[in-house]
Structure formats: structure tokens, C-alpha cells
GUMI-89500 format. One record per residue (C-alpha): x, y, z. Coordinates in steps of 0.25 Angstrom, whole numbers, plus 5000, padded with zeros to 4 digits. Layout:
    xx    yy    zz
     X     Y     Z
...
//
This chain:
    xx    yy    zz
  4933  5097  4897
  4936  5091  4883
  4941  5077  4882
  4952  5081  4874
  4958  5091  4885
  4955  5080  4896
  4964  5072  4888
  4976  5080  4884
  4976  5087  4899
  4977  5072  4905
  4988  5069  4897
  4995  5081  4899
  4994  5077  4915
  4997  5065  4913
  5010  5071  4900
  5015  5078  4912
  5014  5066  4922
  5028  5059  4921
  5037  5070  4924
  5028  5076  4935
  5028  5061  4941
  5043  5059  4939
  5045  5073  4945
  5036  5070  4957
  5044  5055  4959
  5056  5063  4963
  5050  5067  4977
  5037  5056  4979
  5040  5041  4978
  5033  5034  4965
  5021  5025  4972
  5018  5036  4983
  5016  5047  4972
  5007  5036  4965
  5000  5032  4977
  4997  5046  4980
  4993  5049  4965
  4983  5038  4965
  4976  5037  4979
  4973  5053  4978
  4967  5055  4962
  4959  5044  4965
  4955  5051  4977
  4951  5062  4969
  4944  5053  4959
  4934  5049  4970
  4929  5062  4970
  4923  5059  4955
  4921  5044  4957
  4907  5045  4963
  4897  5045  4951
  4907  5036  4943
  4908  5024  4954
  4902  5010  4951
  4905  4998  4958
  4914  4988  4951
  4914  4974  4948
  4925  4966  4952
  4931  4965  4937
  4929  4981  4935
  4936  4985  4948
  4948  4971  4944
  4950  4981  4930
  4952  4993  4939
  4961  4988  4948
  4970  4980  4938
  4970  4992  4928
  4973  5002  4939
  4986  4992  4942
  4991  4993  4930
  4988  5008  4927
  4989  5014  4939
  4998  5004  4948
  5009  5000  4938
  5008  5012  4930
  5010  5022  4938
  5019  5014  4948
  5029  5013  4936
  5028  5025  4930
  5032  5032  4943
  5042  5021  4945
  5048  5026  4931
  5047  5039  4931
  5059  5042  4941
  5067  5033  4932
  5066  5039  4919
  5062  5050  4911
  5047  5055  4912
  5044  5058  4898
  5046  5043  4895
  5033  5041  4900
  5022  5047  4893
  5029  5042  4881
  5032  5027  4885
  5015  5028  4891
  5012  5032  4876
  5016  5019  4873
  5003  5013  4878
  4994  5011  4865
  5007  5003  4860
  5007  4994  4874
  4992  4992  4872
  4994  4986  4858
  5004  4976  4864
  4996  4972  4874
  4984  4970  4862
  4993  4961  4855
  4997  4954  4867
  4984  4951  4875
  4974  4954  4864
  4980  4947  4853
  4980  4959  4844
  4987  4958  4832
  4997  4967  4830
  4996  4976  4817
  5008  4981  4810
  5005  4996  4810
  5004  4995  4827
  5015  4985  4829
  5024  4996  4820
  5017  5005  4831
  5022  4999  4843
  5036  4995  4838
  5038  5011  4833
  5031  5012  4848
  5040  5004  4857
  5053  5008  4850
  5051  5023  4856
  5047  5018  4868
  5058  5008  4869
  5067  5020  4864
  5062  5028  4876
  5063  5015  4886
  5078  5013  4884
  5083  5030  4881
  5092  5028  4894
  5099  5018  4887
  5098  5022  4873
  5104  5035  4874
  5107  5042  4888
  5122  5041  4891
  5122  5049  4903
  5115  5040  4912
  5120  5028  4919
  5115  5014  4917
  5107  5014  4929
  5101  5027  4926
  5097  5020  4911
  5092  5008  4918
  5083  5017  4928
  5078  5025  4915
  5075  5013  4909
  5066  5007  4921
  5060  5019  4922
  5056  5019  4907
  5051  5004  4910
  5042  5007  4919
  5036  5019  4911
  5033  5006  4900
  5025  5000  4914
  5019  5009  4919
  5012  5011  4905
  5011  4997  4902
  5002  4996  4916
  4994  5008  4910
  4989  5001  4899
  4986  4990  4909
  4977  5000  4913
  4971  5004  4901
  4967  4990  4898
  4962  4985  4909
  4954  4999  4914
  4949  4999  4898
  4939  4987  4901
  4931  4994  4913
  4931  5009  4909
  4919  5006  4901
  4913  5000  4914
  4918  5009  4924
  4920  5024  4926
  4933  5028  4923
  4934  5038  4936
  4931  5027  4944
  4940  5015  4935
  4953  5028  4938
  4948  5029  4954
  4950  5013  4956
  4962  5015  4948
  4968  5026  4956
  4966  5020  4970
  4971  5007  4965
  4983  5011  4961
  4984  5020  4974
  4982  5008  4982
  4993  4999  4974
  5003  5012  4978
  5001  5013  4991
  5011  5001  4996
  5021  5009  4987
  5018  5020  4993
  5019  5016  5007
  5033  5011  5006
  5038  5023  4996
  5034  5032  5009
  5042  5024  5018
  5055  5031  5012
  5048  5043  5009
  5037  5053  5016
  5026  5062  5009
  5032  5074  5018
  5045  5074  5006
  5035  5077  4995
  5038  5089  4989
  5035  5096  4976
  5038  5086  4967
  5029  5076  4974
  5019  5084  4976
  5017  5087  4961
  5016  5073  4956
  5006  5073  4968
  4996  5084  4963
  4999  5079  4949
  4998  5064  4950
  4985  5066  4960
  4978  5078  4952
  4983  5076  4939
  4987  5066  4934
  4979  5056  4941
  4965  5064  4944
  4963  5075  4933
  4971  5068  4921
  4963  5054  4923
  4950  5062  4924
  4954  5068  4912
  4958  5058  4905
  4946  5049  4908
  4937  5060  4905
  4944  5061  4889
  4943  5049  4887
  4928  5047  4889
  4927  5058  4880
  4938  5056  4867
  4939  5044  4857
  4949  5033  4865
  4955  5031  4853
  4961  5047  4856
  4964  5046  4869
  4978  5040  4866
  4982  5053  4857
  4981  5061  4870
  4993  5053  4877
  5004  5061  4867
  5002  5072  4876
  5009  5065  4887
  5023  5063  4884
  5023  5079  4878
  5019  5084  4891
  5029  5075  4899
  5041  5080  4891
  5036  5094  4893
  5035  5092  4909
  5047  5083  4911
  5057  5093  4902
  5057  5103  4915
  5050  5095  4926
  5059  5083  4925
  5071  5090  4913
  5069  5078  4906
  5073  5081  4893
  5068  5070  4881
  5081  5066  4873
  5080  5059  4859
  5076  5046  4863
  5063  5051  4870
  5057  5058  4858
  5062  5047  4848
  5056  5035  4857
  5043  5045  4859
  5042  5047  4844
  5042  5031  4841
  5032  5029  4852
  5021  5039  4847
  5025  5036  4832
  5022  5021  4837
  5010  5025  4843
  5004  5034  4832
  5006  5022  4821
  5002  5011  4831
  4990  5020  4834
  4980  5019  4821
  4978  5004  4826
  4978  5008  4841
  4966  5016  4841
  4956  5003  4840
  4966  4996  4847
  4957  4984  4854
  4961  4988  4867
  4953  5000  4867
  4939  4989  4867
  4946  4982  4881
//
């Protein structure tokens, strides 16, 4: 398959991943569904681990592990956490944020210095998102204040959950030379599975798999077979293939398909303060980005 196609067809899968998540949280409990999600696509990624396994030094599998905390773990239990709580499409569009999250982290931990043209970057950048962050209270008069204060904590933890993404990025950036990156996602996958499982086991303590229905059922198959199996698959196969300093263009597909899907799957409708917040992000991101592309980051 060409690279280019691995790419954009992950990112669809993954464009498409918030509402079919939210939709599926109305029926399965968040760390079930994530337990589930994890323990089986690894499952499936043990049947195309064998030529790629190698034993690990301590320090390599320590990288794993911790990388798979904050991407997988912290990620993914935040993001189902704030899904229910707000709007769907804010999610894509608040994760697009991450080369902007990246180049605060350099100037915090790696003593970067900022320059002007990416400092207007991030600023433009973090206006839209706060813009997004706070539209409950901004500009919906319908809801109530507790309805507002959910929406916002959801929108919060979509900021986590991306935040503990990047975690990843950083940390699984250092070993991926070293290590295969089937066998680096495998790792991940079953750590992750094993950090839900507590979770899990209390969630099914005031709920049974016997009510799962359709709805369940589909973030199932997608999270198991799509999202997780066939859009990493992909996405580690493009990226061994294209420029990384292209990789990042591919991720404006996501919040596109999210709308698309969560207009008549979810009836979530994007008001003015969506597309204006949106607009600012990628306006940010597109001027910070001349700098971002040999961002010293991309050498860890």
C-alpha cells in the first residue's frame, strides 16, 4: 500500500474515533470499553510480533512502560472520561494542539529559547483553544451552570488526555530507533490493558456484559479492529515510509471526519465558537510551523 494512503485511512479511523467512542460510552462503562480495547488488539498484534521480538534491557522496557502510561493510560482514560461530558468534535481539534504543547514543553525542560514567529504561533494557538475550552460559558444560554461546569471538565480532560499523548511521543521517540515499533505498540497495549483492569473490575460490579447492546458493541469491533489494530498498523507502517517532518500534515483530516460523523451519529451541530476557536488553532499552528518542523524534539 502507498504510505500516503496508510496515513490518511488511519487518520480517517482515528477522525471518526471520538463520536463513535462517545456513542459507544452511552451503553459500556469508560474503563471497561478500554480494557477490552487494549487487552484484545494486542491480542491480535501477537500474531505479527514473532519476527519482530527482541529481549529488552531494563532501561528499554522502563521507556515502554512509562511512555505506555502516559499514552495509553492517562490518554485514553481521560479521553473516555470527557467524551460523555462534552462535545465530541472538540477532540480532534483540542489533540491538534500537540505540536504547540511540544514547543512549551522544549522551552520549559530544554531550555529552548522561544522565537517570536512561534511564540505568535502558540499564543494565535492557545486563544482558539481556550475559545473551544470555555464555549459553554462563552455563549450557550440554554444550559444550566452545572451542565456548563460538566462541558467544561470534559473539555479539560480532552487538554489531558492529549497532554499524556505527547508524554508518549517523547518518551517512546528515544527507543523506536532501538526497538520495533510492533513490539514497542504490543508492550504498550497490554500495559495499558493491565492498568484498566481494576477499573474494570469495579465498573462491572454495577454493570454486566449481558446489557451490551449495539452501541457497545460498535465501539468494540472499532476500538479492537480499527482503531487500535489496523490504524496503528497503518500508521507505523507511513511513518517508516514519509519525511516525519510530513507526517503532522496528515492529522488535519481528523477533526474534518469527526464533524462529518458526529452531525448524524451524535446531532452535534458546530456553532460559531467551534469554527472560530478551530480557525485560530490551525492559523497558530501553520505559522508556528516553519520553526516546528526542526524542532529539537524530533532528535530525542
Amino acid at each position: 500500500m502507498d504510505p500516503f494512503w496508510a496515513l490518511v485511512i488511519a487518520n480517517i479511523i482515528w477522525g471518526a474515533a471520538s463520536p463513535v467512542f462517545k456513542f459507544s460510552l452511552e451503553n459500556i462503562p469508560p474503563f471497561t470499553l478500554a480494557f477490552i480495547r487494549f487487552f484484545f488488539a494486542g491480542t491480535l498484534y501477537m500474531l505479527f510480533i514473532v519476527k519482530h521480538w527482541k529481549p529488552l534491557t531494563a532501561r528499554q522496557f522502563a521507556l515502554i512502560c512509562i511512555g505506555a502510561f502516559f499514552g495509553v493510560t492517562i490518554n485514553i482514560s481521560f479521553f473516555f472520561l470527557g467524551l460523555p461530558k462534552t462535545n465530541s468534535i472538540n477532540a480532534p481539534v483540542i489533540a491538534s494542539m500537540s505540536p504547540i504543547f511540544l514547543y512549551m514543553i522544549s522551552i520549559l525542560f530544554l531550555h529552548e529559547r522561544p522565537h517570536k514567529r512561534v511564540l505568535i504561533g502558540i499564543l494565535v494557538s492557545f486563544v482558539g483553544a481556550m475559545i473551544i475550552v470555555f464555549a459553554p460559558f462563552i455563549m450557550d444560554g440554554k444550559l444550566s451552570v452545572e451542565q456548563k461546569n460538566d462541558e467544561l471538565l470534559g473539555n479539560i480532560f480532552l487538554v489531558i488526555a492529549t497532554i499524556g499523548s505527547i508524554g508518549q511521543a517523547i518518551l517512546h521517540k528515544k527507543i523506536l530507533h532501538e526497538v520495533h515499533p510492533i513490539q514497542v505498540t504490543l508492550i504498550s497495549f497490554f500495559f495499558g490493558a493491565i492498568n484498566f483492569l481494576p477499573f474494570a473490575l469495579f465498573e462491572l460490579q454495577h454493570w454486566s456484559l449481558s446489557q451490551l447492546d449495539y452501541r457497545g458493541w460498535t465501539g468494540i469491533l472499532f476500538g479492537v479492529l480499527l482503531s487500535s489494530a489496523l490504524a496503528y498498523g497503518l500508521f507505523i507502517y507511513g511513518i517508516a515510509k514519509i519525511k516525519a517532518q510530513e507526517i503532522g500534515l496528515f492529522t488535519y483530516i481528523d477533526p474534518i471526519v469527526a464533524v462529518v460523523i458526529a452531525i448524524p451519529l451524535l446531532g452535534e451541530i458546530p456553532n460559531i465558537l467551534f469554527y472560530v476557536g478551530s480557525a485560530l488553532i490551525f492559523i497558530g499552528i501553520v505559522f508556528a510551523e516553519n520553526r516546528l518542523h526542526w524542532h529539537p524534539l524530533k532528535h530525542l
